[in-house]
Residue frames as qw, qx, qy, qz and C-alpha x, y, z in Angstrom:
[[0.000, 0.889, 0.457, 0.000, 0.00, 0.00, 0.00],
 [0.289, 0.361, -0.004, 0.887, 1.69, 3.62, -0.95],
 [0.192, -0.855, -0.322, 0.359, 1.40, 6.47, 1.29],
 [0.306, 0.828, 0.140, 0.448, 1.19, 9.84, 0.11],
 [0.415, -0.025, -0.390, 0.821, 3.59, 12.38, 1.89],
 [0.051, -0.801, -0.494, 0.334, 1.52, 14.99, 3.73],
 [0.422, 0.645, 0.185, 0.609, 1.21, 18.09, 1.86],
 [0.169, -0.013, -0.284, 0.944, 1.78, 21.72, 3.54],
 [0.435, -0.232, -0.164, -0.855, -1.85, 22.01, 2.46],
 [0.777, -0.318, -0.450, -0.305, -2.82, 19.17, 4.57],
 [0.496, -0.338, -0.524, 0.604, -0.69, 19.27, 8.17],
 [0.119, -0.906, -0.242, -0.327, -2.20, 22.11, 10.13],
 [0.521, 0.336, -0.512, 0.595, -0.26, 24.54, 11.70],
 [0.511, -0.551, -0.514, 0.414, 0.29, 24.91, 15.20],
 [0.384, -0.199, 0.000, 0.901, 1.10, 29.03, 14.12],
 [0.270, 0.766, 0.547, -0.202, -2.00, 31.42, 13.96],
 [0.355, 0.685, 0.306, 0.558, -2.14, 33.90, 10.71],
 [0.274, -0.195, -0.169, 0.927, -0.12, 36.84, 11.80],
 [0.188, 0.861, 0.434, -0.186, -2.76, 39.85, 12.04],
 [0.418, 0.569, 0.143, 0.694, -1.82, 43.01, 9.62],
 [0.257, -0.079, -0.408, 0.872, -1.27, 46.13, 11.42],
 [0.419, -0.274, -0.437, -0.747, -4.67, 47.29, 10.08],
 [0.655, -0.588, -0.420, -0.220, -6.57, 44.59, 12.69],
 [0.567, -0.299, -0.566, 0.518, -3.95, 44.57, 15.33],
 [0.016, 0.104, -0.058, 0.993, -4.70, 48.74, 15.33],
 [0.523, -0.278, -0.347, -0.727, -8.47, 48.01, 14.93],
 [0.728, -0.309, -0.599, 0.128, -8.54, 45.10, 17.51],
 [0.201, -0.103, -0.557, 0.799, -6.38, 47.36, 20.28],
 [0.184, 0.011, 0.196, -0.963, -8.95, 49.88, 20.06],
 [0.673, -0.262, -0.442, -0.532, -11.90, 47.75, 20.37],
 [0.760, -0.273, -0.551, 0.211, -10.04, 45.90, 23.46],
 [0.436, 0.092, -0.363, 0.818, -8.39, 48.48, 24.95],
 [0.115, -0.767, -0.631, -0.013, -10.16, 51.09, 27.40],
 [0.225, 0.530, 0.120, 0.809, -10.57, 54.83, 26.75],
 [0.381, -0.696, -0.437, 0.423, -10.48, 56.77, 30.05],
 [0.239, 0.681, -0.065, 0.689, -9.74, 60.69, 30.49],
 [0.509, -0.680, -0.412, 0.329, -8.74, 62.42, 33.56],
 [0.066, 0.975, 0.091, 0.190, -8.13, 66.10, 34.78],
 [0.765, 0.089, -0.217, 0.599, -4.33, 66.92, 34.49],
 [0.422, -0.388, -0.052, 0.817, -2.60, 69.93, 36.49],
 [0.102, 0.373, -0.243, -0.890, -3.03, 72.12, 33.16],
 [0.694, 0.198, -0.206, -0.661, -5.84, 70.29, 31.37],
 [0.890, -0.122, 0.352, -0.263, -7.02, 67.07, 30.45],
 [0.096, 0.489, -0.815, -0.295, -5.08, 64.35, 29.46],
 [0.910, 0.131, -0.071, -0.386, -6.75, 60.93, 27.27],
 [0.067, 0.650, -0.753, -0.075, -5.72, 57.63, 27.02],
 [0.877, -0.083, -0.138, -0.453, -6.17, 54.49, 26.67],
 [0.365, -0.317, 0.844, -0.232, -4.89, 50.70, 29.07],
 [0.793, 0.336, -0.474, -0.181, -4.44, 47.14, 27.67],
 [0.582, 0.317, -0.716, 0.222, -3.51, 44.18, 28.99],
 [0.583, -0.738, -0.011, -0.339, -2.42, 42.72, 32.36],
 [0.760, -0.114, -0.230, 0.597, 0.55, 42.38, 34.95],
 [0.377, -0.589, -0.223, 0.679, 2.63, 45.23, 36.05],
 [0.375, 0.858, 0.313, -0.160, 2.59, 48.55, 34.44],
 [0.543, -0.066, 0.341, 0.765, 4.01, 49.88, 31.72],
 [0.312, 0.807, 0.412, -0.285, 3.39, 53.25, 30.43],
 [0.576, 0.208, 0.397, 0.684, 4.75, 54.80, 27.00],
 [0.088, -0.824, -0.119, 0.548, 5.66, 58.08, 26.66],
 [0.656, 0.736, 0.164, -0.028, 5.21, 59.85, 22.93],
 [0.618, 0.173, 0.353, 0.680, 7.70, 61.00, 20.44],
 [0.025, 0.248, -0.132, -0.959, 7.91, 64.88, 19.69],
 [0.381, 0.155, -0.583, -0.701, 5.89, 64.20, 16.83],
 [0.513, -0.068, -0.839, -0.167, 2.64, 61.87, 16.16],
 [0.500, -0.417, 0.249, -0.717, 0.49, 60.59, 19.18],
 [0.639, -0.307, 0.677, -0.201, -0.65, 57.35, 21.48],
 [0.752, 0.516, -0.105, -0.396, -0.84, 55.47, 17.97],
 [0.419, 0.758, -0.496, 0.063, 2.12, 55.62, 16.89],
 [0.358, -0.424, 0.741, -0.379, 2.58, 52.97, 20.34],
 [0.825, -0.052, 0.100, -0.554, -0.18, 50.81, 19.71],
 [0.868, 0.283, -0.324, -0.248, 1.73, 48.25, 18.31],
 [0.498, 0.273, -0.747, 0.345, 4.16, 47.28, 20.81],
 [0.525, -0.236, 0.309, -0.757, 1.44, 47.77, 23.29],
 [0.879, -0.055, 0.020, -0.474, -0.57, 44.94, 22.04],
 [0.773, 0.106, -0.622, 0.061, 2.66, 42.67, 21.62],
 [0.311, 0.064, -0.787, 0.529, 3.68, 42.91, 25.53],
 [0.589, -0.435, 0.156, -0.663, -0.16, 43.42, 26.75],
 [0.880, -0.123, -0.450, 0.093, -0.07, 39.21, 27.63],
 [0.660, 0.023, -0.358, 0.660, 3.34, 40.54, 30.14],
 [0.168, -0.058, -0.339, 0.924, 2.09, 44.02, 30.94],
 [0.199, 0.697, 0.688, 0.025, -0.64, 46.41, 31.70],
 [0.387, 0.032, 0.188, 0.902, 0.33, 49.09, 29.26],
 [0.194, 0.871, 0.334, -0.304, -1.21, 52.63, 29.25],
 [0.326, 0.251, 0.318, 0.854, -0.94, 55.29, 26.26],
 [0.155, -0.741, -0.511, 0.407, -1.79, 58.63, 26.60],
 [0.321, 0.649, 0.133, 0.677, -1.59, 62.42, 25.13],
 [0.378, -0.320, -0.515, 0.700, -0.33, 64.64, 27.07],
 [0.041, 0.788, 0.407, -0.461, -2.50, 67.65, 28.38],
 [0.003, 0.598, -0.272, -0.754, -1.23, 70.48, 25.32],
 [0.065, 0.268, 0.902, 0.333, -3.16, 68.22, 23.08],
 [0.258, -0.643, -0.715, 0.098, -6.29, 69.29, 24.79],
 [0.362, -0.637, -0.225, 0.642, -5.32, 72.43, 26.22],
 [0.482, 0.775, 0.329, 0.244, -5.83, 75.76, 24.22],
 [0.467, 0.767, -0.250, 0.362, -3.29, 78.08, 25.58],
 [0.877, -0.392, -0.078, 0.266, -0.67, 76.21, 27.53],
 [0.061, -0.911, 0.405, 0.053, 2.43, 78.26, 29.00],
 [0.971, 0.181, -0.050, 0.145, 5.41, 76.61, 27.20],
 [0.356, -0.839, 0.308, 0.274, 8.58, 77.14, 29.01],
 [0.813, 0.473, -0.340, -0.029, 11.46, 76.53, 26.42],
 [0.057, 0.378, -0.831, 0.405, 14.44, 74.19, 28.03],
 [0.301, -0.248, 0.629, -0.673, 11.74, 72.60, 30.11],
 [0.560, -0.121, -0.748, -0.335, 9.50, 69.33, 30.09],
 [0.161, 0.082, 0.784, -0.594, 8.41, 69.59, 33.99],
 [0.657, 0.197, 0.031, -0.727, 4.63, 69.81, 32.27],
 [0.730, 0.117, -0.616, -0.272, 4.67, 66.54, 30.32],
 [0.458, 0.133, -0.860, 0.184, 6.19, 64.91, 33.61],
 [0.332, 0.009, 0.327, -0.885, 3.08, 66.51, 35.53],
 [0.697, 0.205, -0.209, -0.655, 1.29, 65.21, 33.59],
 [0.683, -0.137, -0.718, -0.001, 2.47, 61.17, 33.28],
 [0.020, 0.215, 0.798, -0.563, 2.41, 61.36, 37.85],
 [0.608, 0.073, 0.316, -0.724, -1.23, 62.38, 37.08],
 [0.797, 0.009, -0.511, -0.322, -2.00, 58.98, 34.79],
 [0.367, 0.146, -0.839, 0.373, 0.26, 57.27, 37.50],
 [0.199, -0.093, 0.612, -0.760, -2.13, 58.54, 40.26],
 [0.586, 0.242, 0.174, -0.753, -5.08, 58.10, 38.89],
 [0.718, 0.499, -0.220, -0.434, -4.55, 55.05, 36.15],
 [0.788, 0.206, -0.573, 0.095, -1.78, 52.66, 37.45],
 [0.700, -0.713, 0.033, -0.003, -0.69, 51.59, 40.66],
 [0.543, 0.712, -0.445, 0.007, 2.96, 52.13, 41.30],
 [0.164, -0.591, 0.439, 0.657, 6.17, 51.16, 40.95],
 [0.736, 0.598, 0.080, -0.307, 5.92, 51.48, 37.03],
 [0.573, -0.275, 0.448, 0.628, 8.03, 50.85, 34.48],
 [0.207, 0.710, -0.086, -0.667, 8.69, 53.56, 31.42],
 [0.654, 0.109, 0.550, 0.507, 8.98, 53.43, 27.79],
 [0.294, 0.925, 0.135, -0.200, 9.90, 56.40, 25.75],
 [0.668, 0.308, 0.451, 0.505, 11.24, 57.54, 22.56],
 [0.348, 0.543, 0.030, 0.764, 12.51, 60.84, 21.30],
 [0.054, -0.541, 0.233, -0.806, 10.86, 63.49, 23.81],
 [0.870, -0.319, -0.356, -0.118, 9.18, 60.68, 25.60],
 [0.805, -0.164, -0.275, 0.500, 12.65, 59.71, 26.73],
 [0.247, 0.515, -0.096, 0.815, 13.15, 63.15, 28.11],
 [0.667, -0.455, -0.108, -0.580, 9.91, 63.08, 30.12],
 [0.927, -0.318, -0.198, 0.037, 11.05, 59.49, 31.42],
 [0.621, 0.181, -0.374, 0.664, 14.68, 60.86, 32.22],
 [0.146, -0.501, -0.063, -0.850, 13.39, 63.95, 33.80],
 [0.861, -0.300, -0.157, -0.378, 10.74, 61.64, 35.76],
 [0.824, 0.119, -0.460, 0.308, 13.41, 59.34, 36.66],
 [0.352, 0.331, -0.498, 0.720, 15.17, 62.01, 38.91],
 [0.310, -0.281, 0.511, -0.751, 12.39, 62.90, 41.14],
 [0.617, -0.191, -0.612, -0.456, 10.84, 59.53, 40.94],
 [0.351, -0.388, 0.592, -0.613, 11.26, 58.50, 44.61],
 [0.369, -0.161, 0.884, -0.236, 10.53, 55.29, 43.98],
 [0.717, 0.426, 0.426, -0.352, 7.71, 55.04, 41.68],
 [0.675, 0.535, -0.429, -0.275, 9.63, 53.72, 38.48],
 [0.896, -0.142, 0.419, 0.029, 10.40, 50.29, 39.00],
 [0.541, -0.094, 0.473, 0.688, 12.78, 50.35, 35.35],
 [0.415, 0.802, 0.034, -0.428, 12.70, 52.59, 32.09],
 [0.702, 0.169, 0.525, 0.450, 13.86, 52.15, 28.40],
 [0.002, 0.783, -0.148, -0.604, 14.88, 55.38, 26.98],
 [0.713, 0.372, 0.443, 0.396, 14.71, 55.37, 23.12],
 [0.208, 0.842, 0.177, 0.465, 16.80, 58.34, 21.64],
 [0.364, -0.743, -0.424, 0.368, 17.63, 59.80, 24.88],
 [0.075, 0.829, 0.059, 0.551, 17.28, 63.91, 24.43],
 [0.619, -0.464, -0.425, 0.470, 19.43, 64.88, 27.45],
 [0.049, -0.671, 0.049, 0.738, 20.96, 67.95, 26.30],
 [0.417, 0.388, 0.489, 0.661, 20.04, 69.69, 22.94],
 [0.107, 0.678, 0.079, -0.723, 19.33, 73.60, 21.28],
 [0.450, 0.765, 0.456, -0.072, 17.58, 75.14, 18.70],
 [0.293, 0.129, 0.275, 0.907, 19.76, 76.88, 15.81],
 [0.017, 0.226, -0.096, -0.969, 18.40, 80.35, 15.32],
 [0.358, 0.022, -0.587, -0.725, 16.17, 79.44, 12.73],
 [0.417, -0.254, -0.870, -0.069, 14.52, 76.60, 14.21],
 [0.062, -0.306, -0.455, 0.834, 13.72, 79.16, 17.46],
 [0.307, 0.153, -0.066, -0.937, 12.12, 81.58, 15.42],
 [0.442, -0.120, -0.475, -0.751, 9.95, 79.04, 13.24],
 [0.283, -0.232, -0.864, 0.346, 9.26, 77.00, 16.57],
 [0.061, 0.271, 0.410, -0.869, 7.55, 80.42, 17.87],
 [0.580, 0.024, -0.322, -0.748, 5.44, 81.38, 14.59],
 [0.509, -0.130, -0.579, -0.624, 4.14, 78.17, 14.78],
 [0.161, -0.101, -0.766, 0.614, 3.23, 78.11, 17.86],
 [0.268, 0.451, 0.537, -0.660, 0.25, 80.30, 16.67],
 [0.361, 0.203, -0.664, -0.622, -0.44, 78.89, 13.33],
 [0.771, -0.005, 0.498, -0.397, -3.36, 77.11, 12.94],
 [0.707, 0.540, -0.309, -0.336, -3.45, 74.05, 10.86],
 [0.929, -0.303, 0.199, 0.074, -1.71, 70.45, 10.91],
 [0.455, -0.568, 0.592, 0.347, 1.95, 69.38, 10.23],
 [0.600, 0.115, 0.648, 0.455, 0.81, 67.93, 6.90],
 [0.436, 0.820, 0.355, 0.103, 0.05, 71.03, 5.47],
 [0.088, -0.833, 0.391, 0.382, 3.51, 72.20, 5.54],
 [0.154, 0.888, -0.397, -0.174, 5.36, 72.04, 2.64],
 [0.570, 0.514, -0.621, -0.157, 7.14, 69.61, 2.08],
 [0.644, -0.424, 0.377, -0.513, 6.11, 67.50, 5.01],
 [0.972, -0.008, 0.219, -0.084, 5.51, 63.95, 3.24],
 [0.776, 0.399, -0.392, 0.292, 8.83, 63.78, 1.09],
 [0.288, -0.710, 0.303, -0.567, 10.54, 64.95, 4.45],
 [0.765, -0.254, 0.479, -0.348, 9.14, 62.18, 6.53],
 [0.856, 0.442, -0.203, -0.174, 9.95, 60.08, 3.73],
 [0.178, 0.845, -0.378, 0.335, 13.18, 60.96, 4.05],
 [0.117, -0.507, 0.747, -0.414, 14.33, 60.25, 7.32],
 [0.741, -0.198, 0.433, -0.474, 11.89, 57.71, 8.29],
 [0.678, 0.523, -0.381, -0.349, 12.20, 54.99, 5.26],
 [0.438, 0.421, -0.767, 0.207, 15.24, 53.17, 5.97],
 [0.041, -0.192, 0.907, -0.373, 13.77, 51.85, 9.21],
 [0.723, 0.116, 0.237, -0.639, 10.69, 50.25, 7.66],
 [0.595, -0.023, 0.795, 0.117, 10.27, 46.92, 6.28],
 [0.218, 0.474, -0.392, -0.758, 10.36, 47.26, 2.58],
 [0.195, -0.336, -0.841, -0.375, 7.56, 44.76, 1.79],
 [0.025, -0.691, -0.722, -0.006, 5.12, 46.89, 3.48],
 [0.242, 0.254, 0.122, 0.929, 5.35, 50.37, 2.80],
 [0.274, -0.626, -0.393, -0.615, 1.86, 51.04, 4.44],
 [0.521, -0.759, -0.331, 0.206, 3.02, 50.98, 8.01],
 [0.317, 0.034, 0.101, 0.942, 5.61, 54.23, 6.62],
 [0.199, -0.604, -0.522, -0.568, 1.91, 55.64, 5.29],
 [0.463, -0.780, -0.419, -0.035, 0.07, 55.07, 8.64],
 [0.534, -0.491, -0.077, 0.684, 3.39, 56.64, 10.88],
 [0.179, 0.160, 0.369, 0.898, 3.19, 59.56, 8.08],
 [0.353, -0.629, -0.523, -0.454, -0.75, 59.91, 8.32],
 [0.499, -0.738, -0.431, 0.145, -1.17, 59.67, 11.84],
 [0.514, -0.373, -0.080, 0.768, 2.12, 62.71, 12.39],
 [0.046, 0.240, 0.368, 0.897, 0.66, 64.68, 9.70],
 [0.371, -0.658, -0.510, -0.411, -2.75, 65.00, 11.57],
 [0.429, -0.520, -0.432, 0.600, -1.09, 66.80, 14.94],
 [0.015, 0.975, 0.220, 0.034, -2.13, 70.29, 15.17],
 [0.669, 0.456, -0.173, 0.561, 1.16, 72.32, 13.64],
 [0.278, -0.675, 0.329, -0.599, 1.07, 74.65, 17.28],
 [0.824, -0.516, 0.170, -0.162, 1.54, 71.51, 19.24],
 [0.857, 0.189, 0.006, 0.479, 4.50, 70.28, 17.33],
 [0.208, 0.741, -0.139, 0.624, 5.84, 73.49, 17.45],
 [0.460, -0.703, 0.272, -0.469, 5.38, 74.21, 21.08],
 [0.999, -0.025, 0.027, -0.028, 6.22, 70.57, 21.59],
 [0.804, 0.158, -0.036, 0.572, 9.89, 71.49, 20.14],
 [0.134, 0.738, -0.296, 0.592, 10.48, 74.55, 21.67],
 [0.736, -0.614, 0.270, -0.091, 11.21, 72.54, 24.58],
 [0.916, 0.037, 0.106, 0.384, 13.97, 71.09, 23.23],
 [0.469, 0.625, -0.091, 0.617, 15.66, 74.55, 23.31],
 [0.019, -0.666, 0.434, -0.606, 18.18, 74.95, 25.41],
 [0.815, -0.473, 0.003, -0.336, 17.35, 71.64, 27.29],
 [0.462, 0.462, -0.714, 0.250, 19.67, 69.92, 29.60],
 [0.826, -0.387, -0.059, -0.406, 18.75, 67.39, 31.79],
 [0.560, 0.435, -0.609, 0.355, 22.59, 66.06, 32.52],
 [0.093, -0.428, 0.585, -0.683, 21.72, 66.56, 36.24],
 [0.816, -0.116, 0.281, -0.491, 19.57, 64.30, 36.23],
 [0.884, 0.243, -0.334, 0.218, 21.83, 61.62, 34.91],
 [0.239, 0.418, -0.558, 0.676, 24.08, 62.64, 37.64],
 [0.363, -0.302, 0.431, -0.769, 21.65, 62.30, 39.93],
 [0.970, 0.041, 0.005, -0.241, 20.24, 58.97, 39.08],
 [0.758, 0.321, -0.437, 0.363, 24.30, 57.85, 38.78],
 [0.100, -0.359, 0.599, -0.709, 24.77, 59.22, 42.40],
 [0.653, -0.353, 0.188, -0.643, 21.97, 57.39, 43.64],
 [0.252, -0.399, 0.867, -0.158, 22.22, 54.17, 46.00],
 [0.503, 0.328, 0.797, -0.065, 18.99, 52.36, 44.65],
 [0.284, 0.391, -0.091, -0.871, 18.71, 53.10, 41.05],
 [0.792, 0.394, 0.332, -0.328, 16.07, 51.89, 39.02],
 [0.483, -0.080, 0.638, 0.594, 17.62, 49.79, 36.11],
 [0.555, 0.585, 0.454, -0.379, 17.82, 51.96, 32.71],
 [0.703, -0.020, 0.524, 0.481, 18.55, 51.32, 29.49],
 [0.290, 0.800, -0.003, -0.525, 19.25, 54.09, 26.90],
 [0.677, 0.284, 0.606, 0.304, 19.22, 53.10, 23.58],
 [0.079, 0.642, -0.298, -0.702, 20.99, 55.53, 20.73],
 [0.864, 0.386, 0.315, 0.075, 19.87, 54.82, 17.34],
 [0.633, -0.176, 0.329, 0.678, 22.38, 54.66, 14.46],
 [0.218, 0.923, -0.167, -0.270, 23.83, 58.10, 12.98],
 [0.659, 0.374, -0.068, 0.649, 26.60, 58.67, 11.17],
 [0.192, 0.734, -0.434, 0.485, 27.72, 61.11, 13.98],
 [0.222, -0.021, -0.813, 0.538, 28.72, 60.44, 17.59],
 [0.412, -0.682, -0.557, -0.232, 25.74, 59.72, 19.34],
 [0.429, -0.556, -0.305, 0.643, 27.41, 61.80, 22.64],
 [0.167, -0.026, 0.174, 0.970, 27.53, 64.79, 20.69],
 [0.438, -0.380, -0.602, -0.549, 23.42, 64.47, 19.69],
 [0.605, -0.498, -0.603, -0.149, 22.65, 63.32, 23.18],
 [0.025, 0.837, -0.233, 0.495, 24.97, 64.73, 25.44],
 [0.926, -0.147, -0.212, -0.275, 25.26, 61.56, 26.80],
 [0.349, 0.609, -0.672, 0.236, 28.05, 60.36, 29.13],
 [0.694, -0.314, -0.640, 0.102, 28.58, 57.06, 31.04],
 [0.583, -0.785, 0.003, -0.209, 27.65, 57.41, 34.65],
 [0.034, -0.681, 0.614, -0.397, 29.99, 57.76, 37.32],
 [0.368, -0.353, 0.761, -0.402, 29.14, 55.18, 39.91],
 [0.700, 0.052, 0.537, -0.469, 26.05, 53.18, 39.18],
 [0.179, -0.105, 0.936, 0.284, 26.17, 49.79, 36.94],
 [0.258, 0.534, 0.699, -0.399, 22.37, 50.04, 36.75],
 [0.386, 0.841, -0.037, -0.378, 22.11, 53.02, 33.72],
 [0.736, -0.211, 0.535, 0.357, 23.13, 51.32, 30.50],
 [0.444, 0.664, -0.202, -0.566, 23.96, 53.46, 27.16],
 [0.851, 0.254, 0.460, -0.014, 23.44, 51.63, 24.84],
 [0.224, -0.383, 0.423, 0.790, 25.69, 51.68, 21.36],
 [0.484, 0.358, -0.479, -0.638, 24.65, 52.48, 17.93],
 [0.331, 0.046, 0.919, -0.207, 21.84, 50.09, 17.64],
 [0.458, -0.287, -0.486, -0.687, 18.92, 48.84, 15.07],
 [0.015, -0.146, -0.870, 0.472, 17.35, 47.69, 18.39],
 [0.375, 0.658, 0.653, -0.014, 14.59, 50.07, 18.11],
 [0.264, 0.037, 0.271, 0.925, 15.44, 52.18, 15.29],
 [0.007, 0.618, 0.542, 0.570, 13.09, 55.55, 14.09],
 [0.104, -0.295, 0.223, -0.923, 11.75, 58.07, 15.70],
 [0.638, -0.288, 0.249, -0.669, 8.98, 55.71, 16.91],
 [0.513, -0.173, 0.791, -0.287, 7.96, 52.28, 17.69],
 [0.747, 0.400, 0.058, -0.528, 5.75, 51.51, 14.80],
 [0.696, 0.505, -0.452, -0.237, 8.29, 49.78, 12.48],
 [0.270, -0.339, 0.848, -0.307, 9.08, 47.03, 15.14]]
């Protein structure tokens, strides 16, 4: 009697159809719950997934809780992750100090009070990881670890960038109606997408082109003239520090020059990370 070998169309697999980013975006936000609460300077939205200890993600300069969603839903099974906008979303004229990101970190202890129980752990990416370095120094215990993508420690605004940071601070309109916005984003963003799907470049394009061009603006005139080096000095002086890892993505310059970044004095616990595709981009999406 002959037996047939089994085909590929006949052994089932034990490995479920990978969802597209389409459902796993359309699924979070059907599973996930949408909560608001009243921040210091205004409200702040957001929305919590999953379950286990918390994890909360803290935006990118640019773009909003979206732009998370997708590494949200792969470590909701391990955490219970919150995303959120911070209050200057919401808020119609918020005092923006330049150099200064104590508002945004007002703002994540109010989700913390109100939305997780600590100690947390952090995740943030470009100004995110400013907020969570910032946060770090006067946590007092409530960060349990943090992952710093990018880390902004010290940086300044050329001249130019000052001035058009201010105008558009009171320009109305979004970010995609400047100019030359999508080839731009193209631009820099490209190389750290997967080049058989070009449509999660789109969505990370769409969803940054639809912030209101006075929040991006105000958003980067904090980044002038910040320097948050004392707080790496203070988290390397301290006897119990939370473990964190700062990840630089790859330039072609020295990432210490960009970040202002220098290894700690004392503590084994704060780990810079080198030039890494770990998680490359300016967000999370293309993971």
């Amino acid at each position: 009697m002959t037996t047939m070998a089994p085909t590929t169309e006949s052994v089932p697999s034990d490995c479920p159809t990978p969802l597209s980013w389409q459902q796993v975006l359309e699924t979070f936000e059907g599973q996930s719950e949408f909560w608001e609460i009243d921040g210091v300077r205004g409200p702040i939205r957001g929305r919590s997934i999953g379950t286990g200890p918390p994890l909360v993600f803290l935006n990118p300069l640019l773009g909003n809780w979206q732009l998370m969603a997708l590494a949200a839903w792969l470590l909701r099974d391990q955490f219970h992750c919150v995303l959120f906008d911070d209050s200057s979303l919401l808020e119609q004229r918020p005092r923006i100090a330049p150099g200064a990101v104590d508002d945004l970190v007002e703002d994540l202890w109010s989700v913390c009070r109100e939305r997780c129980e600590p100690p947390l752990s952090l995740v943030g990416t470009g100004l995110g990881s400013a907020v969570g370095l910032a946060a770090l120094a006067e946590a007092d215990g409530r960060i349990a670890a943090a992952v710093l993508q990018g880390p902004l420690v010290a940086t300044q605004l050329t001249a130019a960038e000052r001035w058009l940071a201010r105008l558009g601070s009171h320009l109305p309109g979004r970010l995609d109606h400047v100019p030359g916005f999508r080839s731009l984003m193209i631009h820099n963003h490209q190389p750290w997408f997967p080049p058989f799907d070009q449509s999660r470049l789109a969505f990370a394009i769409d969803t940054t082109g639809r912030l209101p061009l006075r929040i991006a603006a105000r958003r980067a005139r904090r980044l002038d003239r910040l320097n948050l080096s004392g707080c790496l000095d203070q988290l390397a002086g301290s006897e119990t520090p939370p473990p964190v890892l700062l990840i630089v993505p790859e330039s072609s310059h020295d990432p210490s020059l960009q970040t202002g970044l220098r290894p700690p004095q004392r503590s084994s616990h704060i780990c810079p990370v080198p030039p890494s595709r770990l998680l490359p981009g300016a967000d999370l999406w293309a993971a």
